[in-house]
C-alpha distance (Angstrom), angle and dihedral (degrees) to the residues before:
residue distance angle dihedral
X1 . . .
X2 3.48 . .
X3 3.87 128.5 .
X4 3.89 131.4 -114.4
X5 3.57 99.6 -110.6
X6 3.93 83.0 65.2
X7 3.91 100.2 31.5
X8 3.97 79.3 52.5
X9 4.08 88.2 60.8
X10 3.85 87.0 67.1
X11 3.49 143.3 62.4
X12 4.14 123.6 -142.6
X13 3.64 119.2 -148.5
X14 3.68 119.9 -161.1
X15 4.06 139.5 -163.2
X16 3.50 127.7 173.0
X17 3.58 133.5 -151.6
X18 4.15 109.6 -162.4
X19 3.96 121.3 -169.0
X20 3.68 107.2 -146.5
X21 4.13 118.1 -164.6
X22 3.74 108.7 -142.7
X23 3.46 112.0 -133.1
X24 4.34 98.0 -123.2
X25 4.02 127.7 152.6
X26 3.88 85.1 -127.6
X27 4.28 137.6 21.1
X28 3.15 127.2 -80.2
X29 4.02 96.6 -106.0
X30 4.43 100.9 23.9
X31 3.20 143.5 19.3
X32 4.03 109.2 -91.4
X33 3.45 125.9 120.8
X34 3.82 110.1 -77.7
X35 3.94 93.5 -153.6
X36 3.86 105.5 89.4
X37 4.23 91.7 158.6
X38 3.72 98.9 128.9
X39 3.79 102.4 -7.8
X40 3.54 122.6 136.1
X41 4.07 119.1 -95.0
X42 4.23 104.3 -78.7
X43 3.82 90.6 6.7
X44 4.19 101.2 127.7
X45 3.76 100.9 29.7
X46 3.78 135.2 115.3
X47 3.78 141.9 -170.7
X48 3.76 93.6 -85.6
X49 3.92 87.4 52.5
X50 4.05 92.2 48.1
X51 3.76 83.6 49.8
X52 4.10 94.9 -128.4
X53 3.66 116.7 -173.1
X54 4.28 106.0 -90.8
X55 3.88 96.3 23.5
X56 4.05 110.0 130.4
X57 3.85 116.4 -160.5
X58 3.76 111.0 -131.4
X59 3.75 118.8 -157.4
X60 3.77 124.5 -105.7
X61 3.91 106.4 -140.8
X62 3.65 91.9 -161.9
X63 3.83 89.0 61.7
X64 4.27 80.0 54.9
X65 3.88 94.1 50.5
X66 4.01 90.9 45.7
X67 3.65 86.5 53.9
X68 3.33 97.3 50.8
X69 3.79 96.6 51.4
X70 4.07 88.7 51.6
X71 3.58 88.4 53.5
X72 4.00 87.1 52.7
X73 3.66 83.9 52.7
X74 3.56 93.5 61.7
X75 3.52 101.4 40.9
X76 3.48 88.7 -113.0
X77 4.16 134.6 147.6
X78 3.24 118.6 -100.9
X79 4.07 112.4 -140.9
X80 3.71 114.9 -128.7
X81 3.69 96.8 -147.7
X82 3.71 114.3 27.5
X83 4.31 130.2 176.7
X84 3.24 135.2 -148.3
X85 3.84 120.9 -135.3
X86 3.87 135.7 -159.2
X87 3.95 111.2 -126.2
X88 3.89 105.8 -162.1
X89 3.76 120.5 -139.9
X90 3.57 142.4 145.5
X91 4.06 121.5 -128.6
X92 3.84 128.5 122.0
X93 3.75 93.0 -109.9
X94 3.86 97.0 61.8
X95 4.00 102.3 54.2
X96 4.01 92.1 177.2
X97 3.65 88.4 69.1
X98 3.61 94.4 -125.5
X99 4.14 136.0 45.9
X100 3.74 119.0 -120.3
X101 3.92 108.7 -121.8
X102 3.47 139.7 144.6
X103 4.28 109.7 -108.9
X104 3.88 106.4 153.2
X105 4.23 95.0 33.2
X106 3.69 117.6 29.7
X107 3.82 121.8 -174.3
X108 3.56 94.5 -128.8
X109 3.37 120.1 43.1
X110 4.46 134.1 -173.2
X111 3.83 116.0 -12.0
X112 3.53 149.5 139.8
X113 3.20 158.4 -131.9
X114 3.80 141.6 -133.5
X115 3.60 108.4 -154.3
X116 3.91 122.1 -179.6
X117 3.51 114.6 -138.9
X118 4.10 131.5 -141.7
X119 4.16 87.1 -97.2
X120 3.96 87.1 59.1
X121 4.02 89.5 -106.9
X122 3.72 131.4 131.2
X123 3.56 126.6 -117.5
X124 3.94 129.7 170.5
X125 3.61 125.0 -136.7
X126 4.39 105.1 -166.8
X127 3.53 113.5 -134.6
X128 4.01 114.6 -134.8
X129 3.94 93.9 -157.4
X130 3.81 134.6 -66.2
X131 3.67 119.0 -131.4
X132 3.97 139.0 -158.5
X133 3.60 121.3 -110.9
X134 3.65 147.1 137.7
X135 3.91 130.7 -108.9
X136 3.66 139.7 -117.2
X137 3.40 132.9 -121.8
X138 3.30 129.8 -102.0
X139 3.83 140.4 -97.6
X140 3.68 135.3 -160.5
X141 3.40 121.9 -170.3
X142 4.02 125.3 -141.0
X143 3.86 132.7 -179.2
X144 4.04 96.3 -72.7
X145 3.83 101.4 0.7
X146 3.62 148.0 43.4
X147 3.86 117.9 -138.5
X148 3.66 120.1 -150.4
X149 3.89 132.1 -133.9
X150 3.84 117.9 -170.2
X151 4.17 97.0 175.6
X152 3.97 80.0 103.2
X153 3.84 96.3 46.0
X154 3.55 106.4 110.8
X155 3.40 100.7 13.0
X156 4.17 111.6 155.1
X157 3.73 111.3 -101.7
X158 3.68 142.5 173.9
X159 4.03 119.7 -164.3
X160 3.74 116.5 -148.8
X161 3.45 105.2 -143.4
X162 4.21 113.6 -161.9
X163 3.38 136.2 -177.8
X164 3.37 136.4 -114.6
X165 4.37 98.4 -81.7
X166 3.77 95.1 112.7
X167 4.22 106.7 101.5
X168 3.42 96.1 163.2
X169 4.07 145.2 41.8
X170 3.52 87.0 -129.7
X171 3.88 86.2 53.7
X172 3.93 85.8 45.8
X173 3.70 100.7 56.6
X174 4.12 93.8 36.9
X175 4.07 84.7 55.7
X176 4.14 95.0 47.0
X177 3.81 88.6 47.1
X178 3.91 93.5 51.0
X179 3.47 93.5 38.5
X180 4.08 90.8 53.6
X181 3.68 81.6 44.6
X182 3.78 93.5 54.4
X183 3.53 93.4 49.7
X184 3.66 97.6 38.2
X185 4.25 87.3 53.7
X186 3.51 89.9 47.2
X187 3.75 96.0 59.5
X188 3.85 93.7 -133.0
X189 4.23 92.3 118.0
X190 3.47 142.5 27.6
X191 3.90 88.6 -134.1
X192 4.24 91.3 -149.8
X193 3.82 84.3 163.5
X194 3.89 78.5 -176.0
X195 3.84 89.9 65.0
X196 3.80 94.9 37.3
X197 3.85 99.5 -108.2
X198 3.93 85.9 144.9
X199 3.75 123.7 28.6
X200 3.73 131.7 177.8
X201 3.79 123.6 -142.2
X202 3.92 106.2 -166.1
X203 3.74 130.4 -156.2
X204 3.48 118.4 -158.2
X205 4.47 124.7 -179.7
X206 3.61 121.5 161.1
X207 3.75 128.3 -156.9
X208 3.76 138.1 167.4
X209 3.19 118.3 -73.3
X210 3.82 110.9 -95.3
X211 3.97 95.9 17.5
X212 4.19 113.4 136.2
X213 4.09 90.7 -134.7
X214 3.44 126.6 69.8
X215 3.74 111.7 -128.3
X216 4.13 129.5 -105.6
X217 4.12 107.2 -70.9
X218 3.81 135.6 -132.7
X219 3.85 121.9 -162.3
X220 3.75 113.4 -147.2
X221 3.54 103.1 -156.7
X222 3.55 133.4 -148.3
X223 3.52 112.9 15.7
X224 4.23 128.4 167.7
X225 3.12 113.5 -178.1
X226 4.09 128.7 56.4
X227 3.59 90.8 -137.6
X228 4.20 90.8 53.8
X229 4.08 77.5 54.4
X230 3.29 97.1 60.1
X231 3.89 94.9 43.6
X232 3.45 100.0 44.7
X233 3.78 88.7 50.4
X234 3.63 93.7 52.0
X235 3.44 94.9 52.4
X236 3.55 94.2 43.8
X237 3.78 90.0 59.7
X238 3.60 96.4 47.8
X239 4.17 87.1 49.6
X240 3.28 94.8 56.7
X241 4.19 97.0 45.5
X242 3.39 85.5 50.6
X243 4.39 97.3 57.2
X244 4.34 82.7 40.9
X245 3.82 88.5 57.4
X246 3.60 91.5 47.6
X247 3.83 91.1 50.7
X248 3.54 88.2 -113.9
X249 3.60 124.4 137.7
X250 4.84 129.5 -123.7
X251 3.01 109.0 -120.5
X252 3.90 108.7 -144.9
X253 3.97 104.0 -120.8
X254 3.87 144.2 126.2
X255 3.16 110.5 -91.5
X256 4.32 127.5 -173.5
X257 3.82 124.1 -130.6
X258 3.97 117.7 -128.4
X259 4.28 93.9 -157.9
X260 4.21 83.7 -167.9
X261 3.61 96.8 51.5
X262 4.15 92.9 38.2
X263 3.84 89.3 -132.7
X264 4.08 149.2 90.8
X265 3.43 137.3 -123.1
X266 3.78 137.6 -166.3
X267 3.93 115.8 -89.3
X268 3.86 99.8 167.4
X269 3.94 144.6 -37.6
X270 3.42 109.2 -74.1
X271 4.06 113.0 -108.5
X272 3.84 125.6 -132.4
X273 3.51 126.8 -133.8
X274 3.56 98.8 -97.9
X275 4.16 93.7 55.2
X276 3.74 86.2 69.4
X277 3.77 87.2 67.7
X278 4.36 86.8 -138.3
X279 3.51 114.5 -152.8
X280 4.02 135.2 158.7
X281 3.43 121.5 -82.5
X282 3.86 105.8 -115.8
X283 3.82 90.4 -159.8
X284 3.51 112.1 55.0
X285 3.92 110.4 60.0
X286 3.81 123.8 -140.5
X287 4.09 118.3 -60.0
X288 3.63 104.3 -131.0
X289 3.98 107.6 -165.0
X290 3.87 112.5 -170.9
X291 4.06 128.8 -145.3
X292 4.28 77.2 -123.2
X293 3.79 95.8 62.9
X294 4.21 93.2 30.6
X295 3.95 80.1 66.2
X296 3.26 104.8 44.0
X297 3.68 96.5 52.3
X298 4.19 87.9 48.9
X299 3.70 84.1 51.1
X300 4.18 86.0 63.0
X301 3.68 97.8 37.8
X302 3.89 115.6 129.3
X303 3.68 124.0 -114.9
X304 4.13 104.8 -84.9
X305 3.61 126.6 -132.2
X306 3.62 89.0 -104.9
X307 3.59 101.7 61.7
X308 3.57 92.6 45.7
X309 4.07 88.3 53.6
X310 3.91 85.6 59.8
X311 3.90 97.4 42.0
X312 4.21 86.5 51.2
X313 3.71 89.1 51.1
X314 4.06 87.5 87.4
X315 4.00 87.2 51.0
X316 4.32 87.7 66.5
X317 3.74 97.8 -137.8
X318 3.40 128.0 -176.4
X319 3.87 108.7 -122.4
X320 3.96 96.7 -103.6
X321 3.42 96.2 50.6
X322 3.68 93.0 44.4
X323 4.32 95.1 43.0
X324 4.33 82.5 53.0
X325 3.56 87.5 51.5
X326 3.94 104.1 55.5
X327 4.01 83.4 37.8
X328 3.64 86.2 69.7
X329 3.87 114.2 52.3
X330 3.83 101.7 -178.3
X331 4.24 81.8 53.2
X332 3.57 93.2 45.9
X333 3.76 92.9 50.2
X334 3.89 88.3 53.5
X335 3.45 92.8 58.0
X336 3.97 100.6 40.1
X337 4.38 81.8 57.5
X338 3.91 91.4 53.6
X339 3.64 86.0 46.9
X340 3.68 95.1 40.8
X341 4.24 84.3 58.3
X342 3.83 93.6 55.8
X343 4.13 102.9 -110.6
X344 4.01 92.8 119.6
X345 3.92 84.4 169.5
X346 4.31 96.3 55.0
X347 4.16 85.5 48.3
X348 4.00 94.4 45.2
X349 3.88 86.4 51.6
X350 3.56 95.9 35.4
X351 3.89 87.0 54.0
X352 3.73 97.2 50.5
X353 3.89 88.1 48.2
X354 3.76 88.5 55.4
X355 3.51 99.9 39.1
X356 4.17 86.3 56.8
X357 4.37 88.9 48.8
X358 3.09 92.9 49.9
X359 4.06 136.4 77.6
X360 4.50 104.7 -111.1
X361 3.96 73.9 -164.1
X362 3.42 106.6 48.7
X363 3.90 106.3 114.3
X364 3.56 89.5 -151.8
X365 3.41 109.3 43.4
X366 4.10 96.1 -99.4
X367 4.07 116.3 -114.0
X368 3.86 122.8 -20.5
X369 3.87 110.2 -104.6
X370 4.15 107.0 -129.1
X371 3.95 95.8 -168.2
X372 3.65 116.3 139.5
X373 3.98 96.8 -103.9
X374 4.05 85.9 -128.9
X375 3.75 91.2 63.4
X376 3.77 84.7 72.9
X377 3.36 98.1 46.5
X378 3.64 92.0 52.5
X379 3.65 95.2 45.4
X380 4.02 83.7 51.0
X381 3.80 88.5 58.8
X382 3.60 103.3 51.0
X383 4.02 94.2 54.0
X384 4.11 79.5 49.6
X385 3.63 92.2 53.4
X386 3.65 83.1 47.2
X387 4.50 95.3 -117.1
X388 3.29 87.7 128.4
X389 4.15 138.1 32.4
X390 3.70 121.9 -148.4
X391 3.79 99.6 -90.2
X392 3.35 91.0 48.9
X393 4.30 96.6 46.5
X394 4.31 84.1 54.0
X395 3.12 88.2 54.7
X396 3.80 105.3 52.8
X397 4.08 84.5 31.1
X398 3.81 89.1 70.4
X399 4.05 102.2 34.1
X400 4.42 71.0 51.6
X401 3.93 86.1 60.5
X402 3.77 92.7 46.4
X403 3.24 95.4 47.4
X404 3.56 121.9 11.0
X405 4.39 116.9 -138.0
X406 3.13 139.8 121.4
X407 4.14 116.4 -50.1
X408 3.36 97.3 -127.0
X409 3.83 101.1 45.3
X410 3.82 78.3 58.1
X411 3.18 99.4 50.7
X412 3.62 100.4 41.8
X413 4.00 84.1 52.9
X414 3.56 89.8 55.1
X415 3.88 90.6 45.2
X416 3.64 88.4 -122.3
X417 3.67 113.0 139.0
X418 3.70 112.4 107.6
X419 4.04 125.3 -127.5
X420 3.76 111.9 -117.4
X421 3.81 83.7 171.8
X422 3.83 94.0 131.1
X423 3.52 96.6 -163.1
X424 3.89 86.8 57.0
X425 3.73 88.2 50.8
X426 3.49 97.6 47.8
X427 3.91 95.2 53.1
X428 4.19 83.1 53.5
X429 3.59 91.8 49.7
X430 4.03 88.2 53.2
X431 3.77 85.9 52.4
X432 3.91 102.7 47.0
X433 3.95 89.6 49.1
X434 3.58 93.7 44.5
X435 3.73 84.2 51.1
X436 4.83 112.7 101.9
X437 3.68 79.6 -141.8
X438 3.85 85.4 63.8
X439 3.57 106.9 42.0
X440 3.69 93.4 90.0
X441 3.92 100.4 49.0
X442 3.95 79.6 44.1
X443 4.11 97.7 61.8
X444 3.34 88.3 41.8
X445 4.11 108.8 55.3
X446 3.72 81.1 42.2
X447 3.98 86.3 58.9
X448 3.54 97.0 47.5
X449 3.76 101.2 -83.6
X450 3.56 100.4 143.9
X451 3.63 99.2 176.9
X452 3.48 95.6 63.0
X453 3.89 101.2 64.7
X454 3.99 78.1 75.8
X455 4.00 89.8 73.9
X456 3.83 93.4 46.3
X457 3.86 90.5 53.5
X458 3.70 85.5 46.8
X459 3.49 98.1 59.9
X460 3.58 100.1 41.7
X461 3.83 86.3 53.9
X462 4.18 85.8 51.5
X463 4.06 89.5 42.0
X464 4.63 88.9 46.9
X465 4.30 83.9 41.2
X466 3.81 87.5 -118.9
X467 4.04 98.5 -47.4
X468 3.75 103.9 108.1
X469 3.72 122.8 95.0
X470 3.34 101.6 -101.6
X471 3.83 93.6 -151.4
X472 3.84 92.6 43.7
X473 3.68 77.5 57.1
X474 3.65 104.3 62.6
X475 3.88 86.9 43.7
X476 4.12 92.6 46.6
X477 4.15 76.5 52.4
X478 4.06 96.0 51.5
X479 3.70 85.4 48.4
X480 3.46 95.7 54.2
X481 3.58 100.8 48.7
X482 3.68 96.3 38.2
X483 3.86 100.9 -111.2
């Protein structure tokens, strides 16, 4: 590939088109099940979804209200009349014929969002609209012949249309996380990336630096995973620098992303909008949304990752921690209702202990934690009252996320709980400085060696089996020695 010297000559610009699944009992057009995740091939369909001659869709309102709430999320208008469209093409996995979406009239209209990048700054990516419609089937491909699945055929969809704002596939991969975050906080998807509830559609052009026109696009379909965003846009980039060197020209195509092989590969040209032959869909009448029912869906929309970012500011988080928080809503939300009660210090430690349990890389979040939130807050307050030191708190923290009890039945299982009997300690103390081994680390704390006092502590921590206060320790020592 090409090197950075001339990668640096150009600029990439970026949009990203993301498929959300919303998270209804039924489709968007019938009544079958709208769950396909581990169903059998042509388990949840219906006539509508087979596309048999007579069938008339019938829209799901919930699908509407779902929308609505995503456009909330980002910041977006919400149309008070909106169409649905038929989008004609021909593939196995759409037996209409055509695809039932909303071109000319989207439900949600301009946007944006506020996406924080790895530095800790803020940039916006615009949002062109995102529109309702329903999904295809699926095809998998064998030596010979293709099999179809239609348990994803008319499943409810929105596409999140952006425009071109990303510059970077750093940029790329921070905006698919906190979109999927967005989404995910809003409660209008499951976000399985796994099982395809969100997928990202990536458009990548590059042009010298400078230059008024943007340069020919590619769409790299089909990605799940933010880190198969980033990749795929990176290596887009450097694909297309490399044919403008050569004097070649991009063709503007879809092209598919091999995540073992790091690289893409041409599928088809890409189609306008006027090859899809667009035209109203006779059968589904107008969607009139009113200001009424735009207000009371913000009035049940979830706390966003954005306002929990500024609540956590008073926790002082380094960035990691805080970036594997928000990645994990159900953690996040345990943290915002220890806040929420006042004990800033239980939901600073509680975070940290999370944010070590938990995967940082995880692009979902890893497994929802099911621990009574006042198991934490008890835990909190017996390394305040000083029962328990840090190593010791870890340790009953994740036997608590095993198996969930009470902290200090745990701990006194474990024979954890620390003595801050300082008459205990202070006989110890007289022990460990009576000690040979000791004399040494004695003579020198009492000349100034600082680091030494760490040894003493140590062995009256070996001498108590790990129950002494380690800090009434050191003090117990200063005493002793007159310092």
């Amino acid at each position: 590939m090409v090197t950075k010297e001339i990668l640096d000559k150009y600029e990439v610009t970026i949009g990203i088109e993301c498929h959300v699944q919303l998270k209804t009992a039924t489709k968007l057009f019938s009544g079958a099940d709208n769950d396909a995740r581990d169903k059998e091939p042509n388990a949840v369909v219906s006539p509508i979804d087979f596309g048999l001659p007579g069938m008339l869709p019938v829209l799901n309102r919930e699908a509407v209200s779902l929308a609505i709430r995503a456009g909330l999320a980002l910041n977006a208008e919400i149309a008070p009349m909106s169409r649905f469209d038929r989008k004609h093409y021909f593939y196995p996995d759409l037996p209409k014929g055509y695809q039932i979406s909303q071109m000319y009239h989207p439900t949600i209209g301009s946007g944006v969002v506020h996406v924080p990048a790895d530095d800790g700054t803020i940039f916006d990516v615009r949002i062109h609209h995102a529109h309702i419609e329903e999904d295809a089937g699926k095809l998998t491909h064998s030596a010979g012949y293709s099999s179809v699945d239609l348990n994803r055929a008319g499943t409810p969809l929105i596409e999140i249309v952006s425009e071109p704002d990303i510059h970077s596939p750093e940029q790329a991969k921070a905006y698919a996380s906190e979109l999927y975050m967005l989404m995910t906080y809003a409660d209008v998807t499951y976000g399985d990336l796994y099982h395809g509830n969100m997928r990202f559609d990536v458009n990548v052009s590059a042009a010298l630096k400078g230059s008024d026109t943007l340069g020919t696009r590619a769409e790299v379909k089909n990605l799940n995973s933010f880190r198969s965003v980033e990749r795929a846009a990176q290596y887009e980039f450097e694909r297309q620098v490399e044919l403008l060197e050569k004097g070649e020209k991009v063709v503007q195509e879809t092209r598919g992303w091999d995540d073992a092989k790091g690289r893409t590969s041409s599928q088809r040209s890409k189609e306008d909008a006027q090859d899809y032959r667009y035209m109203p869909d006779a059968d589904i009448p107008p969607v009139l949304i009113s200001a009424e029912e735009v207000e009371a869906v913000r009035a049940i929309l979830p706390q966003l990752p954005a306002r929990y970012r500024n609540n956590f500011a008073a926790l002082t988080l380094d960035s990691t921690v805080l970036v594997g928080l928000i990645a994990n809503k159900a953690n996040a939300r345990i943290i915002q209702t220890i806040l929420d009660s006042g004990n800033v210090s239980a939901a600073r430690r509680t975070a940290l202990w999370l944010a070590s349990a938990t995967d940082a890389e995880s692009e979902q979040g890893g497994a929802e934690i099911t621990v009574p939130i006042e198991y934490f807050v008890d835990l909190s307050a017996m390394v305040d009252a000083n029962e328990l030191n840090s190593t010791a708190a870890k340790e009953v923290f994740t036997e608590l996320l095993k198996n969930p009890r009470a902290p200090r039945e745990i701990a006194e299982a474990k024979n954890l709980i620390q003595n801050s009997d300082s008459s205990f300690i202070e006989g110890i103390v007289a022990e460990v400085i009576a000690d040979p081994a000791s004399a040494k680390a004695v003579e020198d704390l009492k000349s100034g060696n600082e680091k030494v006092i760490g040894f003493l502590v140590g062995q009256v921590m070996k001498r108590s089996q790990g129950k002494a206060n380690p800090a009434l320790a050191q003090t117990e020592i200063r005493k002793a020695l007159g310092l």
